[in-house]
C-alpha positions in Angstrom: -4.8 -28.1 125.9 -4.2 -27.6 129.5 -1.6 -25.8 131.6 0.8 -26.0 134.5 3.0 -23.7 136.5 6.7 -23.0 135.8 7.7 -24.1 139.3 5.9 -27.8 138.8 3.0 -26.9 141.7 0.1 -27.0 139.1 -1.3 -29.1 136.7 -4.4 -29.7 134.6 -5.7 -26.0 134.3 -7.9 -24.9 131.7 -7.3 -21.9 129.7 -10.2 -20.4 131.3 -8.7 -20.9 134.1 -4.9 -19.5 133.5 -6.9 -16.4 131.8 -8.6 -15.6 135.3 -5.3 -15.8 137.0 -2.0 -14.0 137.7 1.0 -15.6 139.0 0.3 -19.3 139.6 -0.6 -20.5 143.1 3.4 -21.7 143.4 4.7 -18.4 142.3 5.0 -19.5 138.7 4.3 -18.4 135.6 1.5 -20.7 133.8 2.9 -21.9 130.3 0.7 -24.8 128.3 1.7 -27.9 129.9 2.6 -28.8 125.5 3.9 -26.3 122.8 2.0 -27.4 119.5 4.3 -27.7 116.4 3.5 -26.4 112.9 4.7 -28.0 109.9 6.2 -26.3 107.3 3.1 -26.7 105.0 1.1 -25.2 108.3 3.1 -22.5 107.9 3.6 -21.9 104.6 -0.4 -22.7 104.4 -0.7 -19.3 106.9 0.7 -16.9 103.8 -1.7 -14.2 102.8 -3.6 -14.1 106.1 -3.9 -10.7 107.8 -2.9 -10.5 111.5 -6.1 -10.8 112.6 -6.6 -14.1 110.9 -3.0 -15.3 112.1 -4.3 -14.2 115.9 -7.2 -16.3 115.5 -5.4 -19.2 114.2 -2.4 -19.2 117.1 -5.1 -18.4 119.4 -7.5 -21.7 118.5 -4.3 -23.8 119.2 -4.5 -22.5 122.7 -7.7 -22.7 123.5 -10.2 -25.8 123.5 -13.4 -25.1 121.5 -15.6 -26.1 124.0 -14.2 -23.2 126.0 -14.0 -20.5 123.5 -16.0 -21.7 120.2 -14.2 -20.6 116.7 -16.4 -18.9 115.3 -17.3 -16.5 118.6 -13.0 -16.3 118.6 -13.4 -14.9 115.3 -15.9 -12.0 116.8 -13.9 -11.8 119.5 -10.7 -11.1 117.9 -12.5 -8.9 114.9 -13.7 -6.6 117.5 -10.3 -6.5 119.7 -8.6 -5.3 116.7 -11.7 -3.0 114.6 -10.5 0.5 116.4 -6.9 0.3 115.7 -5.2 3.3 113.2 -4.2 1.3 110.3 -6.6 -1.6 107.9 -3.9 -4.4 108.5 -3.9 -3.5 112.7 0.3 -3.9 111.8 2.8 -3.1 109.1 5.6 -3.7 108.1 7.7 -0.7 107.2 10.9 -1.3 104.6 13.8 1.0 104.9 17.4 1.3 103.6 20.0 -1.3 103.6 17.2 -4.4 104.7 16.0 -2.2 107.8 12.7 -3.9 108.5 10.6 -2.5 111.4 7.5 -4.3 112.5 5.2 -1.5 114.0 2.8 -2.8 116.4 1.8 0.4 117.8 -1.5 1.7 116.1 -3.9 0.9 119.4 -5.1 3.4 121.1 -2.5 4.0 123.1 0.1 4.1 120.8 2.3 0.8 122.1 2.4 -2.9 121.2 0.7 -3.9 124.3 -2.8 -2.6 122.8 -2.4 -6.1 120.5 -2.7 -8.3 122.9 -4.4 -6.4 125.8 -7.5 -5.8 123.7 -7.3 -9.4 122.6 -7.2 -10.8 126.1 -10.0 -8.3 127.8 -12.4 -9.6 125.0 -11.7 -13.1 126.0 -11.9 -12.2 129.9 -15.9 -10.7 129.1 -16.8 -13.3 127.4 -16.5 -15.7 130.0 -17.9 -13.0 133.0 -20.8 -12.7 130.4 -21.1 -16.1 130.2 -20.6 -16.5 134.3 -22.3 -13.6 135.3 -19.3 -12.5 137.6 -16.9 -9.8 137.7 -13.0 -9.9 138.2 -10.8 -7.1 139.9 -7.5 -6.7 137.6 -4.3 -5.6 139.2 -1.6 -4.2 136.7 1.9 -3.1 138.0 3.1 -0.7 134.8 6.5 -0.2 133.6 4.8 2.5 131.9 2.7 1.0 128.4 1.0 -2.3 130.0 -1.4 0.2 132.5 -2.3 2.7 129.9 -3.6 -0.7 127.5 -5.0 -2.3 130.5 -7.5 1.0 131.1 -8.4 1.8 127.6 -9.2 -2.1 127.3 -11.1 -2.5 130.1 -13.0 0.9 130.9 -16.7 0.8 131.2 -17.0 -2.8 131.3 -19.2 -3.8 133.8 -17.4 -6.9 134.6 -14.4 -6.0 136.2 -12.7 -3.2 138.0 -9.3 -2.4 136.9 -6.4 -1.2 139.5 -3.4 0.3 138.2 0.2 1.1 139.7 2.6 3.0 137.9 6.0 4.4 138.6 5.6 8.6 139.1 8.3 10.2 137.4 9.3 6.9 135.1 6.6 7.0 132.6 6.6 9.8 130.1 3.6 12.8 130.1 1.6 10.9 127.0 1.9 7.7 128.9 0.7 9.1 132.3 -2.7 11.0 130.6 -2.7 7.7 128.8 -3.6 6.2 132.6 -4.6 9.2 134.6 -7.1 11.0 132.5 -9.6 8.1 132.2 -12.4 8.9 134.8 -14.3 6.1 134.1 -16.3 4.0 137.2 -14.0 1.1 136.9 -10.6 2.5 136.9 -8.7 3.1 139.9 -4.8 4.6 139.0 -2.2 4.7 141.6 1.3 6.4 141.0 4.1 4.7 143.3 7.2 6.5 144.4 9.5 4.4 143.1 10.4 2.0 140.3 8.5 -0.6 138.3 10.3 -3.5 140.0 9.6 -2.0 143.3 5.5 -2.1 142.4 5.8 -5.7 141.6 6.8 -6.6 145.5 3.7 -5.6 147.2 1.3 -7.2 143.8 3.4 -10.4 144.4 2.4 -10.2 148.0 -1.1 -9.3 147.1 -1.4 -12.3 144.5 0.2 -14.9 147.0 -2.7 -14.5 149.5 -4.9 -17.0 147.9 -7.9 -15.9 150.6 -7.8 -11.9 149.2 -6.9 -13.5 145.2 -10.3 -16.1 146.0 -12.6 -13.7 147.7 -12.7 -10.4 145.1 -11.2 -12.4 142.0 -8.1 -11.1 141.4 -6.8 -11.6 138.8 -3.7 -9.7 136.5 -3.4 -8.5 132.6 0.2 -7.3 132.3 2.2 -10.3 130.9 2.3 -13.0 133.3 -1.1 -13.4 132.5 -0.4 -16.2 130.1 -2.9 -15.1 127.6 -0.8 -12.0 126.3 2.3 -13.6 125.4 0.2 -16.1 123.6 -1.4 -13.4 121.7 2.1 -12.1 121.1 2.8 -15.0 119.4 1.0 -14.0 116.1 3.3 -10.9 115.7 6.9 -13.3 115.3 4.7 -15.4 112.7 3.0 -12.5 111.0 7.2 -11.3 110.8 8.4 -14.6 109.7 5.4 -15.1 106.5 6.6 -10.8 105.6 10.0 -11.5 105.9 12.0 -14.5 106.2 11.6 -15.1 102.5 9.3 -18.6 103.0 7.2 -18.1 99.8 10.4 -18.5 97.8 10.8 -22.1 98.5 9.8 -25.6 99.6 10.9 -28.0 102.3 13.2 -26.4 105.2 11.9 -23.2 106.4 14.2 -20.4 106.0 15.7 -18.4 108.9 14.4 -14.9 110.5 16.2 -12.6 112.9 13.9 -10.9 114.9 15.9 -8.0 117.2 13.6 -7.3 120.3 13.7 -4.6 122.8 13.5 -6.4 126.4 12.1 -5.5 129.6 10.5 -7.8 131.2 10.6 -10.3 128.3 7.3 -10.9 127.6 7.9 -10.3 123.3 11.7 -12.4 123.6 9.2 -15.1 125.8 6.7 -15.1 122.9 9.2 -15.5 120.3 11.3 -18.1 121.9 8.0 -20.3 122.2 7.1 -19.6 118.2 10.9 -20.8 118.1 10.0 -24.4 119.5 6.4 -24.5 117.5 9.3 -24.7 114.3 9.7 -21.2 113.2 13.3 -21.0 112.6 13.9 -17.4 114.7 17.3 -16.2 115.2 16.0 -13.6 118.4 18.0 -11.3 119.7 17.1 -9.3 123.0 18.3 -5.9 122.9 18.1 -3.5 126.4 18.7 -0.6 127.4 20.9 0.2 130.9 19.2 -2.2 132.7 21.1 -5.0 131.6 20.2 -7.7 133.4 19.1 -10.1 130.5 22.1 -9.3 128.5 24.4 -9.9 131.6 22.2 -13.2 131.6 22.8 -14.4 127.8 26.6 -13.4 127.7 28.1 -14.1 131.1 25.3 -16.5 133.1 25.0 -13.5 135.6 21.3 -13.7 136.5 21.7 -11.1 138.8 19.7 -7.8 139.8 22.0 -4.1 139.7 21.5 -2.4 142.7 19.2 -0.1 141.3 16.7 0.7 138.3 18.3 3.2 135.9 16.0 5.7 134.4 16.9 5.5 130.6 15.5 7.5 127.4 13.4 3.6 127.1 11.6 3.9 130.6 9.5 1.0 129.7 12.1 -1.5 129.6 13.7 0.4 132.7 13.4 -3.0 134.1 16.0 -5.0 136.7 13.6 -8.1 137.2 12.4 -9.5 133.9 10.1 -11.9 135.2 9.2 -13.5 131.9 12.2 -14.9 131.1 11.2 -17.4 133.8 8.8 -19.0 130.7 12.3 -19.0 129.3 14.0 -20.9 131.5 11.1 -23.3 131.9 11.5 -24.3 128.4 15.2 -24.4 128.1 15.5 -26.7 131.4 12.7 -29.4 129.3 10.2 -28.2 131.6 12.0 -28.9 134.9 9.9 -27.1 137.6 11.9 -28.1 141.0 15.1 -26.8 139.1 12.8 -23.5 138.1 11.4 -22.9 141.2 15.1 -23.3 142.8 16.5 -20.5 140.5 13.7 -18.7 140.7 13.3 -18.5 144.8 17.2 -17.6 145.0 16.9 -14.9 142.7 13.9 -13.4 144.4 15.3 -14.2 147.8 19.3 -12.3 147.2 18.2 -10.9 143.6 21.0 -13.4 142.1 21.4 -16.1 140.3 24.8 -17.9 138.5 23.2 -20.2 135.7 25.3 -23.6 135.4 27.5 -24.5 132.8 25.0 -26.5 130.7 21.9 -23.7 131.6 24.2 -20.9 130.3 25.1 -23.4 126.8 21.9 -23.9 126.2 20.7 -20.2 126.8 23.3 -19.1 124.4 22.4 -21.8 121.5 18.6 -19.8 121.3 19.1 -16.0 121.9 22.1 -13.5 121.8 21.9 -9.7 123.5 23.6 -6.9 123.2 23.0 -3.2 125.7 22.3 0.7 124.6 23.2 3.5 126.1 21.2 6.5 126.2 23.8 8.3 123.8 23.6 5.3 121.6 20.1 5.4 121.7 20.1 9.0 120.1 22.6 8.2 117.7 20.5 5.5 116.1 17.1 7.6 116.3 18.9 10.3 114.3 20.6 8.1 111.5 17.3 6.4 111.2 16.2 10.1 110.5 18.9 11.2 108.3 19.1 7.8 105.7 15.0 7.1 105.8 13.2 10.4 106.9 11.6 7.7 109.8 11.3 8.7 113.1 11.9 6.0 115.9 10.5 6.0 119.8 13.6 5.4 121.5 12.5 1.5 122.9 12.5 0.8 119.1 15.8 2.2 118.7 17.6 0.0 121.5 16.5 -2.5 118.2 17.7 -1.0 115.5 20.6 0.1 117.0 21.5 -3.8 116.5 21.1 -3.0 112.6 23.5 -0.1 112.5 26.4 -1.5 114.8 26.2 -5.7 113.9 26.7 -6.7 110.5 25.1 -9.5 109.3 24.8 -12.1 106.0 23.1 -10.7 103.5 21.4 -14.1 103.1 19.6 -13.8 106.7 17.1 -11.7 106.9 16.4 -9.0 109.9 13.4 -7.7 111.6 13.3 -4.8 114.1 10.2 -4.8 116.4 8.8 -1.4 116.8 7.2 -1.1 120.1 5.9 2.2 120.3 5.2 5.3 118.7 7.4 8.2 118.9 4.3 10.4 119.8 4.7 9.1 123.2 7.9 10.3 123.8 8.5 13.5 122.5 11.6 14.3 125.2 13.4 11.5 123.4 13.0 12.8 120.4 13.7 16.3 121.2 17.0 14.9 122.7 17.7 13.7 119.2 17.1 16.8 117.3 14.0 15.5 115.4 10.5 16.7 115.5 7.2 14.2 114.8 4.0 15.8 114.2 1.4 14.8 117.3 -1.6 12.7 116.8 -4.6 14.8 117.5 -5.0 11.8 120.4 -2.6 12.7 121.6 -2.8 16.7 121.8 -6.2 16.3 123.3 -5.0 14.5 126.3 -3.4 17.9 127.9 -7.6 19.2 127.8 -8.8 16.2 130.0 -9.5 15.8 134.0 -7.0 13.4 135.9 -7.9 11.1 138.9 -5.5 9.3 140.8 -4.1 8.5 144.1 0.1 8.7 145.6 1.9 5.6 147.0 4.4 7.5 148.9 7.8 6.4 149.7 8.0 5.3 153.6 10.5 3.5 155.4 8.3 0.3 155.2 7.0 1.3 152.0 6.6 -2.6 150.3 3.9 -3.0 153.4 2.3 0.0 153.0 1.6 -0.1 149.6 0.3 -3.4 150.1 -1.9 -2.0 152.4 -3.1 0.7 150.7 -4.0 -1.6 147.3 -5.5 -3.8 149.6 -7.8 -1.5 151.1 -8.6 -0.1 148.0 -9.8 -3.9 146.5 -11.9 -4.4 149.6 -13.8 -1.2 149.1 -14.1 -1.5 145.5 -15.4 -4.7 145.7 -17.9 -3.4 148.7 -19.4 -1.0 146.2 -20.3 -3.7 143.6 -21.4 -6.4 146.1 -24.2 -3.0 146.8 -23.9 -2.6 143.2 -23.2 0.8 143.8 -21.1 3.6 141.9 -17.9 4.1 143.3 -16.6 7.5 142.5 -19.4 10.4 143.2 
């Protein structure tokens, strides 16, 4: 298995080496250069395997033995996944009326990304171990991704990890999620602005391949390719829970799986689960920030002139980069015709998909958009028919179930995201009250360290600056192999 960038600029890398990276060398997004298929009795075959077992199996069709041996993947992914809340590391909760929610939130910090993020730093130290390097990991944060990063990655002696989040856009659990670990390696910076604002200067920082080369920089929110392929087990743990498979032989039955999108990382994963031969029916639900939906039902690839803050901050997102992967695999792996709509929209934040790229968009995913009001409307029916609290990314979902009848012959799952604990505004808002993890109470007791990007009038360049400042030194400090904060 090797890999290749969206935009066609690279070929032939290893896993190893996609795992080390961020965006691609050509400003891609690195997808495996094939998309293994699994036939129905593979699949079927997979029923009665836990998630950890199903992450082992997705990830060993991904990675090449002789890089990652199975057996030490099976370690690996056993001791990812030992600290999280619940025995199965997911569930499956079953409500009224077919309401399925998958919750994927019982990491440590309370949100889906712990899945993959603790899955993917294991991975990472086993090959600095192995190397006897270290890496320096820069994470813009739309508010969950940072928080994961840190908790995966702090104390390791392998890598520092650099953090940029948007002040003001995240709520208070996910900000002490980020700002209260005082550990040697972490370094937090909160940006005056949004989270598609952070990803200008990282982009810059990533494109210099002198800086990237020289302190191994390298990236663990989700164009790193090796969290939306451990994303991946989630759709198929869904699809052997829900879509009914055990009942039959031959075709496969269909799944809906209703997915709250920012920057389309899950919808990415699932559409590539899709073409290994699960029969998904996906559906990207967002909040305000509408730009995939505009995408799906009107071609408008476009960028609104600003990021609105929502009741969902972490899909408060206007560029959702992932759905580059998308596009890659709609357009047969086409990278010139990638890396054309891909450099437009970055360039004059637009894009008009043709004709035949808009058919064939529509033919694999539908949308639909939630308001804030609409949002709260859904957490408190939830409430009122199932006594089930929702966070309020969950309920851009299952707002889906409530407003868009369906067959009763297809079933539906709702992705749960994240815990309501972390965002007790929202559902305060709705009227509701959830009883805190003691987590999450002790959070308020702890010491915070972290440093302001402020706002200037050349603000991309300074930030730039600043994060690049702060690598140099960091890395300074280990080259001495000295401690970096006093």
């Amino acid at each position: 298995m090797q890999y290749c960038s969206t935009r066609g600029g690279v070929h032939g890398w290893s896993f190893r080496d996609v795992l080390f990276s961020g965006f691609a060398p050509d400003g891609g997004m690195f997808m495996p250069e094939r998309v293994p298929v699994l036939s129905p009795d593979t699949v079927r075959g997979w029923r009665g395997l836990s998630y950890s077992q199903l992450v082992v199996e997705v990830a060993s069709l991904f990675i090449p033995t002789h890089l990652i041996p199975r057996e030490d993947l099976q370690v690996l992914v056993g001791e990812a996944l030992a600290g999280f809340s619940v025995p199965g590391v997911v569930r499956v909760a079953r409500l009224k009326d077919g309401l399925s929610v998958l919750e994927l939130f019982h990491g440590d910090t309370l949100a889906f990304k712990d899945l993959a993020m603790t899955c993917t730093v294991r991975f990472l130290n086993y090959f600095l171990q192995k190397e006897k390097s270290r890496v320096t990991v820069v994470v813009g944060t739309s508010g969950d991704t940072g928080g994961s990063a840190i908790h995966s990655a702090k104390g390791l002696s392998g890598l520092d990890v650099v953090v940029v989040y948007p002040r003001g856009r995240v709520t208070p659990v996910q900000e002490k999620h980020m700002i209260t670990c005082l550990e040697d390696n972490v370094h937090v910076f909160a940006a005056d602005g949004s989270s598609d604002d952070i990803d200008q200067p990282l982009r810059r920082l990533f494109a210099d391949q002198q800086l990237v080369t020289a302190h191994n920089l390298m990236s663990l929110n989700s164009v790193n390719w090796s969290r939306v392929m451990v994303q991946l087990a989630h759709f198929i743990y869904a699809y052997l829970e829900l879509s009914g498979v055990e009942q039959g032989q031959g075709q496969l039955p269909p799944l809906e799986m209703v997915v709250p999108t920012g920057g389309a990382g899950n919808i990415a994963a699932g559409f590539i689960v899709k073409q290994m031969g699960l029969p998904l029916k996906l559906v990207a639900m967002v909040n305000s920030n509408d730009i995939v939906h505009r995408t799906v039902t009107a071609g408008d690839f476009s960028m609104a002139a600003d990021v609105t803050q929502t009741l969902a901050p972490a899909i408060d997102i206007q560029d959702p980069y992932n759905i580059e992967r998308v596009f890659w695999l709609l357009l047969d792996r086409d990278g010139a015709s990638v890396k054309n709509m891909m450099e437009e929209f970055q360039q004059s934040h637009r894009h008009a998909l043709s004709e035949k790229q808009h058919k064939l968009l529509n033919q694999v995913l539908s949308s639909g958009t939630v308001s804030d009001e609409g949002i709260l409307e859904t957490m408190r029916r939830c409430w009122e028919e199932n006594q089930y609290v929702l966070c309020p990314h969950t309920a851009v979902a299952v707002w889906h179930h409530y407003n868009c009848p369906h067959s009763p012959t297809l079933n539906r799952c709702y992705i749960a995201t994240a815990s309501p604990a972390k965002f007790q505004a929202a559902v305060q808002r709705a009227g509701l009250t959830f009883d805190l993890p003691e987590a999450v109470l002790v959070l308020d007791t702890l010491t915070t360290r972290y440093q302001t990007l402020e706002r200037s009038p050349d603000w991309c360049k300074d930030w730039e600056d600043t994060l690049r400042d702060k690598i140099h030194s960091v890395s300074t400090v280990r080259k001495n192999k000295g401690t970096y904060y006093s």
